[in-house]
LUMTI-541299 format. One record per residue: residue in three letters; x, y, z of N, C-alpha, C in turn. Coordinates in Angstrom, 1 decimal. Example, Ala and Ser with C-alpha at 12.3 -4.5 7.8 and 13.67 -1.06 7.14 Angstrom:
% residues 2
REC residuo    n.x    n.y    n.z   ca.x   ca.y   ca.z    c.x    c.y    c.z
REC     ALA   13.2   -5.7    7.8   12.3   -4.5    7.8   13.2   -3.3    7.8
REC     SER   12.8   -2.2    7.1   13.7   -1.1    7.1   12.9    0.0    7.9
END
This chain:
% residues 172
REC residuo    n.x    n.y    n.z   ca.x   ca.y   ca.z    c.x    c.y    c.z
REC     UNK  -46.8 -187.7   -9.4  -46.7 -186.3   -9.4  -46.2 -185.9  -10.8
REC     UNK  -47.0 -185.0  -11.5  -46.8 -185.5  -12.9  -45.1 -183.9  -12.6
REC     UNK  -45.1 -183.2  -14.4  -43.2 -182.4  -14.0  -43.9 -181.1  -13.5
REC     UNK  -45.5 -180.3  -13.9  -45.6 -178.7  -13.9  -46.1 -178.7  -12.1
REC     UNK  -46.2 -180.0  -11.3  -46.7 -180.2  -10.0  -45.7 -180.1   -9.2
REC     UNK  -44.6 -180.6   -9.8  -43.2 -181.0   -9.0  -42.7 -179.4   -9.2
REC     UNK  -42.3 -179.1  -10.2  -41.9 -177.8  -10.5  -42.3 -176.8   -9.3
REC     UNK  -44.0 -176.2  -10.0  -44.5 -175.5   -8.6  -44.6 -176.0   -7.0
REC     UNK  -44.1 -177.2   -6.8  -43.7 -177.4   -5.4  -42.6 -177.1   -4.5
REC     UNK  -41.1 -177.6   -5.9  -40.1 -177.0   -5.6  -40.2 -175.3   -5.6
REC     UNK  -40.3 -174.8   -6.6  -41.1 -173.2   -6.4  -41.0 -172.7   -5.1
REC     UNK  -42.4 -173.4   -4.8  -42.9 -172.9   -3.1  -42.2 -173.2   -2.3
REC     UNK  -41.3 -174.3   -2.2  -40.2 -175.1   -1.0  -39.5 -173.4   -1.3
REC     UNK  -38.7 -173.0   -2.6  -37.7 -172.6   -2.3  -37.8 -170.9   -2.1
REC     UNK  -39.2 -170.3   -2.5  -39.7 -169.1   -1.8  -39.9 -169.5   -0.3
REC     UNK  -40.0 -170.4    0.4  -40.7 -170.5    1.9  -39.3 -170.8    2.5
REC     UNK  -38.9 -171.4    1.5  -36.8 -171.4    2.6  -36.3 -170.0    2.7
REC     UNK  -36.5 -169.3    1.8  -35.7 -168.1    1.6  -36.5 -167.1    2.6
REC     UNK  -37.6 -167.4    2.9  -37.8 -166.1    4.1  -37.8 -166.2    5.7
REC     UNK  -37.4 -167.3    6.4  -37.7 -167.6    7.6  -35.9 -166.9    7.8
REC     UNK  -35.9 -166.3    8.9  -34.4 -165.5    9.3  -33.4 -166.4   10.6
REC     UNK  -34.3 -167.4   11.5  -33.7 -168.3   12.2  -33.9 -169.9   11.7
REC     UNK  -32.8 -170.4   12.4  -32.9 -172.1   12.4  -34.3 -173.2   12.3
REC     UNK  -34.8 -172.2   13.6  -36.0 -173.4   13.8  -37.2 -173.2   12.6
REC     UNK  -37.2 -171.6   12.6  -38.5 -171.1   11.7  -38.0 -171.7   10.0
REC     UNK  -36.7 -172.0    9.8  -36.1 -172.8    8.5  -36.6 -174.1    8.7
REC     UNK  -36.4 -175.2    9.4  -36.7 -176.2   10.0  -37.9 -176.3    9.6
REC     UNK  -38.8 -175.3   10.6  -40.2 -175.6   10.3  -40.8 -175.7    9.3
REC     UNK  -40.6 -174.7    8.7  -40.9 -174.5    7.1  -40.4 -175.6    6.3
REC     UNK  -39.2 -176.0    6.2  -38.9 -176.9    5.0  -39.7 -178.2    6.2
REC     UNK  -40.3 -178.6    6.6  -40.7 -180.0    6.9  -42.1 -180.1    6.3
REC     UNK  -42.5 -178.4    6.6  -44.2 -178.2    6.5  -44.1 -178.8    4.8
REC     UNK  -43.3 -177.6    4.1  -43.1 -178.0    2.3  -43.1 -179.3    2.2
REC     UNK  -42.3 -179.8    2.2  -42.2 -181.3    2.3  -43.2 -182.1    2.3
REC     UNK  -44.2 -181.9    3.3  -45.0 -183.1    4.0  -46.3 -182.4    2.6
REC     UNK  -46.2 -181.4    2.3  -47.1 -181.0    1.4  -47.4 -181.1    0.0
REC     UNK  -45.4 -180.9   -0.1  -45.5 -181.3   -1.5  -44.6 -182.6   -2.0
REC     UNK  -45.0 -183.9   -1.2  -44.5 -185.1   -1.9  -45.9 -185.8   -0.9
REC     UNK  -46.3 -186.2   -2.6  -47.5 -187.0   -2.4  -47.2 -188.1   -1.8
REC     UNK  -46.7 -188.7   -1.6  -46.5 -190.6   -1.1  -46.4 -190.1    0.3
REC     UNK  -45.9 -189.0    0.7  -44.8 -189.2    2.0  -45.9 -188.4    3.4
REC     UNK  -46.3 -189.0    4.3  -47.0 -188.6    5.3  -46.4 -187.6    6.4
REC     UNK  -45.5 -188.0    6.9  -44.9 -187.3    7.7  -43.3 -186.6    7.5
REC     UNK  -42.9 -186.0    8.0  -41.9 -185.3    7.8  -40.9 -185.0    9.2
REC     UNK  -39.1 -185.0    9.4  -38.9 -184.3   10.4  -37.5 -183.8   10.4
REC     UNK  -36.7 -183.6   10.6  -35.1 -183.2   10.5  -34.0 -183.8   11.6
REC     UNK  -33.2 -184.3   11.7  -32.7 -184.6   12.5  -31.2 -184.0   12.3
REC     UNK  -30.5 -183.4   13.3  -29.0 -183.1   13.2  -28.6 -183.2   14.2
REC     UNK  -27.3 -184.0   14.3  -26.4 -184.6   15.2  -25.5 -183.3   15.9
REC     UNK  -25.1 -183.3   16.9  -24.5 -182.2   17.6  -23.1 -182.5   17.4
REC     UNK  -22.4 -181.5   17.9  -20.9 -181.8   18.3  -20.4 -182.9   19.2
REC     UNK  -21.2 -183.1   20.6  -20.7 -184.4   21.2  -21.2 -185.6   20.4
REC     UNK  -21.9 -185.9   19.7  -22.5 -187.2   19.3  -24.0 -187.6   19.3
REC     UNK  -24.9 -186.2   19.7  -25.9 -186.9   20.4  -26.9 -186.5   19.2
REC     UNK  -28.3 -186.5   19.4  -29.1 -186.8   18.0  -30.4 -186.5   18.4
REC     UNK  -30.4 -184.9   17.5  -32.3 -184.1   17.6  -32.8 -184.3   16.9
REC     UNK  -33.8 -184.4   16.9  -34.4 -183.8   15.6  -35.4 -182.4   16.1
REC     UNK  -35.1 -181.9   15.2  -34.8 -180.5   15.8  -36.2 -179.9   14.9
REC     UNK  -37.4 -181.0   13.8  -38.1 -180.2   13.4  -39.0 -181.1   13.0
REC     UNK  -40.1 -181.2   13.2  -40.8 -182.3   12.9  -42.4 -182.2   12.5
REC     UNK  -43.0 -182.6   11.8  -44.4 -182.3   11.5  -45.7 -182.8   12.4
REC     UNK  -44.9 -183.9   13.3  -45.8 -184.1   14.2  -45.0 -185.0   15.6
REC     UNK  -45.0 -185.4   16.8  -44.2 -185.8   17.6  -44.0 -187.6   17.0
REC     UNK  -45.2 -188.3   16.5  -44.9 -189.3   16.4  -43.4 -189.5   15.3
REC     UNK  -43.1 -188.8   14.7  -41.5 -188.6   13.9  -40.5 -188.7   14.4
REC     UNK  -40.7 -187.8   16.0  -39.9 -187.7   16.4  -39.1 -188.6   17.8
REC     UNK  -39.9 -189.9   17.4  -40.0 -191.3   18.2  -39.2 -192.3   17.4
REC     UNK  -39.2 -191.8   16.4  -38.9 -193.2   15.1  -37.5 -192.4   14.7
REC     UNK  -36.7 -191.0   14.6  -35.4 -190.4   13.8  -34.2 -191.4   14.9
REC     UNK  -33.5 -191.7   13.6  -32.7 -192.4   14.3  -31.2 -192.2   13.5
REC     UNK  -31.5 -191.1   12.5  -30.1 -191.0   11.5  -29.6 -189.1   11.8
REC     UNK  -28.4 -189.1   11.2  -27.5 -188.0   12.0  -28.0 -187.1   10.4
REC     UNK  -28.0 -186.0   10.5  -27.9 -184.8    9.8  -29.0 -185.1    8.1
REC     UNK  -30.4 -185.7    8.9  -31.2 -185.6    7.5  -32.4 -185.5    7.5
REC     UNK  -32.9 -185.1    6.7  -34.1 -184.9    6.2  -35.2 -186.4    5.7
REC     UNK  -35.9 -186.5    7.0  -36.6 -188.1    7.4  -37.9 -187.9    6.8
REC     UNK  -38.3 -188.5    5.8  -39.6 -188.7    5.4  -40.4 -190.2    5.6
REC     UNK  -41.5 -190.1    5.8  -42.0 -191.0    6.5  -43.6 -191.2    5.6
REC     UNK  -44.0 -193.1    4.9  -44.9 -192.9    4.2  -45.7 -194.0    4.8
REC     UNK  -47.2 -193.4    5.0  -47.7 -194.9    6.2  -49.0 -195.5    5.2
REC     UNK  -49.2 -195.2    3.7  -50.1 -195.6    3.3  -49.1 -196.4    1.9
REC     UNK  -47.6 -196.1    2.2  -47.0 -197.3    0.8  -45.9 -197.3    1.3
REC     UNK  -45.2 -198.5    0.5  -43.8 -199.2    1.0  -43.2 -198.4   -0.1
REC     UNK  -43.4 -197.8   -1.0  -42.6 -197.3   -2.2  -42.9 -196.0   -2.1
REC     UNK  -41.9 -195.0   -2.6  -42.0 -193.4   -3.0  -41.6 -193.6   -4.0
REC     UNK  -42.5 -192.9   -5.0  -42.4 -192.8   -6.4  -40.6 -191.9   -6.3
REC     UNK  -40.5 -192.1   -8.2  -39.1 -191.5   -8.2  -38.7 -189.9   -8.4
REC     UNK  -40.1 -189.5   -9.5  -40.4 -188.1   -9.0  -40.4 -187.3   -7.4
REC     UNK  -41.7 -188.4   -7.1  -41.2 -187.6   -5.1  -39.9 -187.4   -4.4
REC     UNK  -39.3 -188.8   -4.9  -37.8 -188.6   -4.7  -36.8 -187.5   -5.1
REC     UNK  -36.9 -187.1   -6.7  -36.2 -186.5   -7.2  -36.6 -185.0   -6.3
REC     UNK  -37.8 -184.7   -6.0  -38.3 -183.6   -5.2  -38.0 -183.6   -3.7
REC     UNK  -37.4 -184.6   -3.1  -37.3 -184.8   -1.9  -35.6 -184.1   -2.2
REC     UNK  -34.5 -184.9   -3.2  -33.6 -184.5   -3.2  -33.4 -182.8   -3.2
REC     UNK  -34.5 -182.2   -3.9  -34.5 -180.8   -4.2  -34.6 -180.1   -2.6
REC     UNK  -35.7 -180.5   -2.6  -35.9 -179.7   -1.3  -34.8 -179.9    0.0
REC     UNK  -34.0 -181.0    0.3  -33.2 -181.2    1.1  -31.9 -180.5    0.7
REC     UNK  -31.4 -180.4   -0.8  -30.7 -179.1   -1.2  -31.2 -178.0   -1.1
REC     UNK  -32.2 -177.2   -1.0  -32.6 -176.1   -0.9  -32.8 -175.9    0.8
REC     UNK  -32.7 -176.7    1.5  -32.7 -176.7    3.0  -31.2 -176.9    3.4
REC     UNK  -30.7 -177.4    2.8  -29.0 -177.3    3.2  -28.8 -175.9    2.7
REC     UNK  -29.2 -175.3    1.5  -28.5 -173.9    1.6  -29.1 -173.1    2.5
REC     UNK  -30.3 -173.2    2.5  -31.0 -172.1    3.7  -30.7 -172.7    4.9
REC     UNK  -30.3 -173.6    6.1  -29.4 -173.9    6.9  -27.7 -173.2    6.4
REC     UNK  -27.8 -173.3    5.9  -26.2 -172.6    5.8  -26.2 -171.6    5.5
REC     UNK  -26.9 -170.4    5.2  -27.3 -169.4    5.3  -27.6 -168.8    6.7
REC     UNK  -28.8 -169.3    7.3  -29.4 -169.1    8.7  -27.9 -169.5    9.7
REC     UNK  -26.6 -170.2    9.3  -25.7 -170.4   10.3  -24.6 -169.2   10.0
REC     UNK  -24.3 -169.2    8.9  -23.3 -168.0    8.7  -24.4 -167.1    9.0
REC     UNK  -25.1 -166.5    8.8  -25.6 -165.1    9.6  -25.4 -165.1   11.1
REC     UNK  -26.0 -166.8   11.6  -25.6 -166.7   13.1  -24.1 -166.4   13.9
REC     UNK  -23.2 -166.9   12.7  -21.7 -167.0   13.2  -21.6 -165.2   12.9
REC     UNK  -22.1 -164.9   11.8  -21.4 -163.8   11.6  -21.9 -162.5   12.6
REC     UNK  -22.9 -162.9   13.2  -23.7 -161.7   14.5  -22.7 -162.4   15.4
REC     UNK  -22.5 -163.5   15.4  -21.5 -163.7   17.2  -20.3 -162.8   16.5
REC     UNK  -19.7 -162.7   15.6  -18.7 -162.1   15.5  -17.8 -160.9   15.8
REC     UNK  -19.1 -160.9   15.0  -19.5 -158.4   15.2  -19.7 -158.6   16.9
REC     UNK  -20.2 -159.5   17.5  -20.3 -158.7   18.5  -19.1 -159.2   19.8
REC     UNK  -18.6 -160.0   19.3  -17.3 -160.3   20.2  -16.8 -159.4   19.7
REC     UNK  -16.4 -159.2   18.3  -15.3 -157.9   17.7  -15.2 -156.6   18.9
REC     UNK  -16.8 -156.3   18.6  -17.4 -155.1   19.3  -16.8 -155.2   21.1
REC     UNK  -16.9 -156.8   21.4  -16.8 -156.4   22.6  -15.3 -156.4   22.9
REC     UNK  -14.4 -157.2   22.1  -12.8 -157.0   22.5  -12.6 -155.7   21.8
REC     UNK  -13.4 -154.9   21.2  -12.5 -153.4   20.8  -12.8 -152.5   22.0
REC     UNK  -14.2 -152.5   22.5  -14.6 -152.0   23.8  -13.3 -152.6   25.7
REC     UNK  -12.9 -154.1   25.5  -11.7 -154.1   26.2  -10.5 -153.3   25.9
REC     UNK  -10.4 -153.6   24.6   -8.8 -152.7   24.0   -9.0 -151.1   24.5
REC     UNK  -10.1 -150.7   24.1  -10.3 -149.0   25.0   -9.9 -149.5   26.3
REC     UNK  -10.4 -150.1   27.1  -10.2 -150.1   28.6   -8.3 -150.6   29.2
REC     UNK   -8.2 -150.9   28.3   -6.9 -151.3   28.4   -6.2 -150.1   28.3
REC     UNK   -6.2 -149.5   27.1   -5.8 -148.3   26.5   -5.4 -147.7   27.7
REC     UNK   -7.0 -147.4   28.3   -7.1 -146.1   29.1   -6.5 -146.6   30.8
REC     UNK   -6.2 -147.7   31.0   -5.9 -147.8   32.2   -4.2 -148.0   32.8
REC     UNK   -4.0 -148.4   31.2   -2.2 -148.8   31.4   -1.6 -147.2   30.2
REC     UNK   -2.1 -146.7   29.6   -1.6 -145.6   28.7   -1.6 -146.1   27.6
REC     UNK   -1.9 -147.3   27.1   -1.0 -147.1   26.0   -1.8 -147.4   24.4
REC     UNK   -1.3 -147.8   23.1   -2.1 -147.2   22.2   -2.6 -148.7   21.6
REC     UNK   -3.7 -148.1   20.8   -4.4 -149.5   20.1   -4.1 -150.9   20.0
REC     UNK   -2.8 -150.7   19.4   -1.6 -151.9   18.9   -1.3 -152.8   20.0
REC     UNK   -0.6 -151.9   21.1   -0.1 -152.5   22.1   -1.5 -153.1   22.9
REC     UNK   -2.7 -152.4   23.2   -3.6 -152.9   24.1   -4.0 -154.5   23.7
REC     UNK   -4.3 -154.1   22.7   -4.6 -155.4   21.7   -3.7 -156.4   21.9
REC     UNK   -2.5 -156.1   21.6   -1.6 -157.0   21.4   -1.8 -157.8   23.5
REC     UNK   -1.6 -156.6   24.3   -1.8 -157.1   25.7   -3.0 -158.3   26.0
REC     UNK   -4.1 -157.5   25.3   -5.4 -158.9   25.5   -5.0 -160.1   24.6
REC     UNK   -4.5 -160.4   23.4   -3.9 -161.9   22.7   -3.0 -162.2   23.6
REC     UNK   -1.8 -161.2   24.4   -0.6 -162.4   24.9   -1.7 -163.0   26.5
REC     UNK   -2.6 -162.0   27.1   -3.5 -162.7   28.0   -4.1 -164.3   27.8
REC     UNK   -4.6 -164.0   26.4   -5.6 -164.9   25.7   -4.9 -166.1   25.8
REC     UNK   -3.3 -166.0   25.8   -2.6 -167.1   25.0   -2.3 -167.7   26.3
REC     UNK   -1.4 -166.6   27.1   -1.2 -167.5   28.8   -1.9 -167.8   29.7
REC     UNK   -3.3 -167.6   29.2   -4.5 -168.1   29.9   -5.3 -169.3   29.3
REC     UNK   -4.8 -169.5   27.9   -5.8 -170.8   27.0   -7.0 -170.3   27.6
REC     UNK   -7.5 -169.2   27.1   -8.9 -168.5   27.2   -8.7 -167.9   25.4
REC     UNK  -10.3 -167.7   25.0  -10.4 -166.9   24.1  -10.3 -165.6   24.7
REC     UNK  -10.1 -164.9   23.5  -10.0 -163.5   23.4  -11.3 -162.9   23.6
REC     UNK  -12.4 -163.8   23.7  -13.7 -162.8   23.3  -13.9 -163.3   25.1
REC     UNK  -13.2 -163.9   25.8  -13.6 -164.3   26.8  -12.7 -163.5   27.9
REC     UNK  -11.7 -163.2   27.7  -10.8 -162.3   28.1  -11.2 -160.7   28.2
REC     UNK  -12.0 -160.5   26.9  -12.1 -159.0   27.0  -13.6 -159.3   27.9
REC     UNK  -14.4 -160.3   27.7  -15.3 -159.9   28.5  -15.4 -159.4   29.7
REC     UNK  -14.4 -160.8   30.6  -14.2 -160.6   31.7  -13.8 -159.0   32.6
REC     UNK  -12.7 -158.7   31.5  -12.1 -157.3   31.9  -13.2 -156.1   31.3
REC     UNK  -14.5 -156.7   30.8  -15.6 -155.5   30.7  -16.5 -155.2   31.7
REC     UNK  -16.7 -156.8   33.1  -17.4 -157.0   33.7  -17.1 -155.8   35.0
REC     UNK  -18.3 -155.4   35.3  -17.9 -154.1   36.6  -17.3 -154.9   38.1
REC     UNK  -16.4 -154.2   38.7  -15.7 -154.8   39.4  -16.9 -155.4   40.7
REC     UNK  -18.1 -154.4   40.8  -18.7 -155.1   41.9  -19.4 -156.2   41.6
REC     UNK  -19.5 -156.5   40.3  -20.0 -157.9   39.7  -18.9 -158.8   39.7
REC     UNK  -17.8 -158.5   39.3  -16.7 -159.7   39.7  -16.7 -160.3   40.9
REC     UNK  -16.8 -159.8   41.9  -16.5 -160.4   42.9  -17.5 -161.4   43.7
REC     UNK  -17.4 -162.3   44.5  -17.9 -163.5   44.8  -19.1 -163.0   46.0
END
């Protein structure tokens, strides 16, 4: 892959990371780039390990990839016509799997930061109801749902839910 080939591949890797707005549609895209633009390398797939231990691959160019991933949190390239990847494709593999780590970590803090806003949203919506049922003012409602939160070993976002759910839905 001579350097003006590699150049405009990374290019297009890193225009085609920057517009997909969820996980999988990032996934997809950086495996498609990949498998497209490193010449040696046939198949492509992603693999990341969860919180308990267990192991997806969560993005793949074709199913047979996804028979053979057997490593935690990477970017698996797969070559069935050589035992060698040139060092350029390499150096372009490195690129693109940095440019998929930041658009993964981009696509995750947006996700964290929508669950946020909307737990925020939903324990300010409890603190009203608190407010309005015992009298009393922002500070103290608030403060009422954390000492809940704490003598319950429940979250707070779980706490206000519960006290948002309508009473004929609570019950069994």
């Amino acid at each position: 892959m001579d350097a003006s080939r590699s150049s405009l591949a990374a290019a297009r890797a890193i225009r085609a990371l920057h517009r997909p707005t969820d996980l999988a549609a990032t996934l997809a895209t950086l495996v498609e780039v990949a498998r497209l633009s490193l010449d040696d390398v046939d198949h492509v797939s992603v693999s990341l390990a969860g919180r308990d231990g267990s192991l997806e691959t969560v993005a793949a160019t074709d199913d047979l990839v996804r028979d053979h991933d057997r490593t935690l949190g990477a970017l698996n390239l797969y070559a069935l016509e050589t035992d060698e990847i040139d060092g350029e494709s390499l150096e372009l593999a490195e690129l693109l799997a940095a440019a998929a780590a930041t658009a993964l970590g981009g696509v995750r803090e947006r996700a964290h930061l929508h669950t946020a806003l909307e737990s925020r949203e939903r324990i300010g919506m409890a603190v009203g109801v608190v407010m309005e049922r015992f009298g009393l003012d922002g500070e103290r409602a608030f403060d009422y749902l954390v000492r809940t939160s704490q003598h319950g070993n429940r979250k707070l976002r779980d706490v206000a839910e519960a006290l948002l759910v309508p009473p004929q839905e609570a019950r069994p």
